[in-house]
Backbone as numpy.savetxt, mean C-alpha at the origin, in Angstrom:
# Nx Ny Nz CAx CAy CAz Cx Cy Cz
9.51 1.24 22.34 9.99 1.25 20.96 9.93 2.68 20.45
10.81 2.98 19.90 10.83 4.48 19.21 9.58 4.65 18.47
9.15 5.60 17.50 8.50 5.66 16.89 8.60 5.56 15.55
9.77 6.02 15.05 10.69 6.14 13.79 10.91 4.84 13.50
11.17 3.81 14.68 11.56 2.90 14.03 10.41 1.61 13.91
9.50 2.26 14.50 8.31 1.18 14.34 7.48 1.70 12.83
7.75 3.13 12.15 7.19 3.51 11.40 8.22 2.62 10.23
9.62 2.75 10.21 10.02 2.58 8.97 9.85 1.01 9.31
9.44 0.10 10.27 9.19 -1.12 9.82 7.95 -1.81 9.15
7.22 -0.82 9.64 5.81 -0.67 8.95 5.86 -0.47 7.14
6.57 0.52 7.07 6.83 0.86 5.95 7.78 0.01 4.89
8.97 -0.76 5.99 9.47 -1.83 5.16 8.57 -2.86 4.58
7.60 -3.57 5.54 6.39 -4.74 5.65 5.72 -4.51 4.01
5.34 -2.93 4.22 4.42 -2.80 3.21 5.10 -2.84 1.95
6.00 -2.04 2.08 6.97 -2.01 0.85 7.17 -4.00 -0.11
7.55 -4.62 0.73 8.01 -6.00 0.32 6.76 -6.56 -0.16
5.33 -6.41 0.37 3.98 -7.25 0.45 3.47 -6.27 -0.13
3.60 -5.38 -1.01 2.65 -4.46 -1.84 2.00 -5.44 -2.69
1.86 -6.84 -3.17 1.07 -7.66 -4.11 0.28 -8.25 -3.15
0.84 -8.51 -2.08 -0.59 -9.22 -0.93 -1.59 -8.46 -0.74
-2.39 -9.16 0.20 -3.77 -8.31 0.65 -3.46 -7.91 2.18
-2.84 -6.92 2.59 -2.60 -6.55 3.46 -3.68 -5.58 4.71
-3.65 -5.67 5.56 -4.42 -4.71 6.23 -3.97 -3.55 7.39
-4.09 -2.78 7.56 -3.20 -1.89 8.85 -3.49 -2.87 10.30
-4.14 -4.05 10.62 -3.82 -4.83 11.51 -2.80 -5.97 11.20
-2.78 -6.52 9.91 -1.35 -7.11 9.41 0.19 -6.69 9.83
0.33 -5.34 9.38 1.28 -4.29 8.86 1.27 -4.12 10.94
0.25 -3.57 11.54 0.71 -3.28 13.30 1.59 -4.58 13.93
0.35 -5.84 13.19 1.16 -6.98 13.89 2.99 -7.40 14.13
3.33 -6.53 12.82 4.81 -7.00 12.39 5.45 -6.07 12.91
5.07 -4.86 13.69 5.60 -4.50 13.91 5.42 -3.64 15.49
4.75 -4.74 15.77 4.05 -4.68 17.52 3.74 -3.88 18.09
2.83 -3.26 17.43 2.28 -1.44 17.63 0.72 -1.92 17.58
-0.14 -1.42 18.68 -1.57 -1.43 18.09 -1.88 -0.54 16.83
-2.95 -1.19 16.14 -3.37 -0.57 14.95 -4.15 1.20 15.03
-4.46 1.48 16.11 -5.08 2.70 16.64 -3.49 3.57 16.33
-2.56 3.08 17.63 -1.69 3.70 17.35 -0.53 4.00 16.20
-0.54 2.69 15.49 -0.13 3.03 14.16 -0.55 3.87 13.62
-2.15 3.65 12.99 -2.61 4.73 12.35 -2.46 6.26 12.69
-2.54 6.73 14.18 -2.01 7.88 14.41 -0.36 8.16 14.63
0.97 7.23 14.77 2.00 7.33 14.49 2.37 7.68 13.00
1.64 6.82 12.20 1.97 7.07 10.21 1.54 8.29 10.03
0.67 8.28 10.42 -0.32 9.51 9.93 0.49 10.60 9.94
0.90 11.00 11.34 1.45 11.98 11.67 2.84 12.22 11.42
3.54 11.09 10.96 5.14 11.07 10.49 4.90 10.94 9.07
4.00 10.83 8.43 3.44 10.53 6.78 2.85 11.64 6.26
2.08 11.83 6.70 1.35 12.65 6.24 -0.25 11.62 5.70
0.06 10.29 5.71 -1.16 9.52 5.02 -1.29 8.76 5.98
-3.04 7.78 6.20 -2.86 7.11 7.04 -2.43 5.74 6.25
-2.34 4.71 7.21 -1.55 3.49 6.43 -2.49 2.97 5.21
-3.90 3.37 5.34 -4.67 2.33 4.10 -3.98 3.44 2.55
-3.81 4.51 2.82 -3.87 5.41 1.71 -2.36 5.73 1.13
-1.44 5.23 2.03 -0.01 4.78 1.55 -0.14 3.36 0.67
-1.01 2.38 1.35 -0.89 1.15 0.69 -1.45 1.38 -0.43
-2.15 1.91 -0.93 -3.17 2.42 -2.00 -2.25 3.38 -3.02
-1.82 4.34 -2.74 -1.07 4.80 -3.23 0.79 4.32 -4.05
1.15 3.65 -2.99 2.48 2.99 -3.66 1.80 1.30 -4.56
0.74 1.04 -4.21 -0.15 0.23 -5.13 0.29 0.88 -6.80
-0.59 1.73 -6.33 -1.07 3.20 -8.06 0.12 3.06 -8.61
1.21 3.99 -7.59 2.50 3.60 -8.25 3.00 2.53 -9.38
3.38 1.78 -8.17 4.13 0.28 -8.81 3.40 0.30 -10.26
1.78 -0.09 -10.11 0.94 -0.40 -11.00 1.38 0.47 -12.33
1.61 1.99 -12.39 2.11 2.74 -13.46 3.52 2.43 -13.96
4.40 1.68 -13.35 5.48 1.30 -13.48 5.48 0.47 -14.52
4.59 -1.03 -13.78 4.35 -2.11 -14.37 3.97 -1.52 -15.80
3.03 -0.93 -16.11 2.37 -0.55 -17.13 2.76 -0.36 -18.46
4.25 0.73 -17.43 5.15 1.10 -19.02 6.25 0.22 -19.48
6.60 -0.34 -18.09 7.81 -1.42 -18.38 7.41 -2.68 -19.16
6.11 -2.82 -18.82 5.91 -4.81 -19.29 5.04 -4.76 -20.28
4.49 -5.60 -20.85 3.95 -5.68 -22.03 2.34 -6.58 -21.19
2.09 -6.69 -20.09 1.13 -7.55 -19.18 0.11 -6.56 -19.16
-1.50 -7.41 -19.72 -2.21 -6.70 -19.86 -3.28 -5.99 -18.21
-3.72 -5.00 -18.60 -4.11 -4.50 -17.11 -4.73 -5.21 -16.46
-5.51 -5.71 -16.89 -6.40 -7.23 -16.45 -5.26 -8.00 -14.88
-4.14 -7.70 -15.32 -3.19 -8.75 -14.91 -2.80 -8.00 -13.94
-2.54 -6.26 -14.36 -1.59 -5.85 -12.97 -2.94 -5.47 -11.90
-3.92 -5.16 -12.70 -5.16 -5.09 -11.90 -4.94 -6.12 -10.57
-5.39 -7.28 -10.87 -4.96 -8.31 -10.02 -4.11 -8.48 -9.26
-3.05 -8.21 -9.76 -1.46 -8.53 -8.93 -1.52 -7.21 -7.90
-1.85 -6.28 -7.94 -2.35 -5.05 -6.83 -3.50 -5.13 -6.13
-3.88 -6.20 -6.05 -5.21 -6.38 -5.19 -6.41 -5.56 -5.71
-6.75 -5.25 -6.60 -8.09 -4.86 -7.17 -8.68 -6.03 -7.66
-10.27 -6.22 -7.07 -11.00 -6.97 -7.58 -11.55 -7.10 -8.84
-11.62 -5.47 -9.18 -12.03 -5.76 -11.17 -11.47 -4.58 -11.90
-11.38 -5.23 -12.89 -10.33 -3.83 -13.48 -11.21 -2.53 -13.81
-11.92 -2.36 -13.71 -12.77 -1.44 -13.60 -12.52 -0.50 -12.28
-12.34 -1.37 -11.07 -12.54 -0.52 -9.97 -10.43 -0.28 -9.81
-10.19 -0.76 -10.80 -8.41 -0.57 -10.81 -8.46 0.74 -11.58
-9.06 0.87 -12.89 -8.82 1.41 -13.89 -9.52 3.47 -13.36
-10.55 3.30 -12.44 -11.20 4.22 -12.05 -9.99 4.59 -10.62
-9.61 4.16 -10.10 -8.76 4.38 -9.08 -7.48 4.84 -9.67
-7.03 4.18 -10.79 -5.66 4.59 -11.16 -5.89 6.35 -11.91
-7.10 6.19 -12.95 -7.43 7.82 -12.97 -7.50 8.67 -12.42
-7.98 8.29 -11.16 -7.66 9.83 -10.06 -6.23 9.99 -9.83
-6.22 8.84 -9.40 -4.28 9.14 -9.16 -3.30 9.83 -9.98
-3.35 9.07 -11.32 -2.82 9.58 -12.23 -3.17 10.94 -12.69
């Protein structure tokens, strides 16, 4: 399998399931790459490894949500896989 194209399927997976609880052995499975080698394929065509892309287009979306909807953080907290909005609200500050 190429590499390019096992990366952008990786990257599709995550893209669609950014509200699930995903893991870089999820994300390898779909796209039949061991997780060792994923992580050093993304990495190196990314610049991030896969937990810190998922984390990151998380932050994203989440700032999106924020300005577009009227849904309190409590809510997008949740819907991005953070367990308390606290550990959402401290994560989205660095980012931001």
């Amino acid at each position: 399998m190429e590499w390019l194209t096992g990366i952008r399927g990786a990257i599709d997976y995550i893209e669609s399931n950014l509200e699930e609880d995903i893991s870089v052995q999820d994300v390898a499975g779909k796209v039949f790459i061991s997780p060792i080698f994923l992580q050093r394929g993304f990495s190196f065509m990314t610049g991030y490894n896969v937990g810190e892309y998922i984390r990151n287009r998380r932050l994203y979306q989440a700032a999106i949500d924020l300005r577009s909807t009227e849904d309190p953080v409590i809510d997008i907290a949740y819907r991005y896989c953070y367990e308390t909005p606290e550990s959402f609200t401290k994560a989205f500050s660095r980012f931001h």
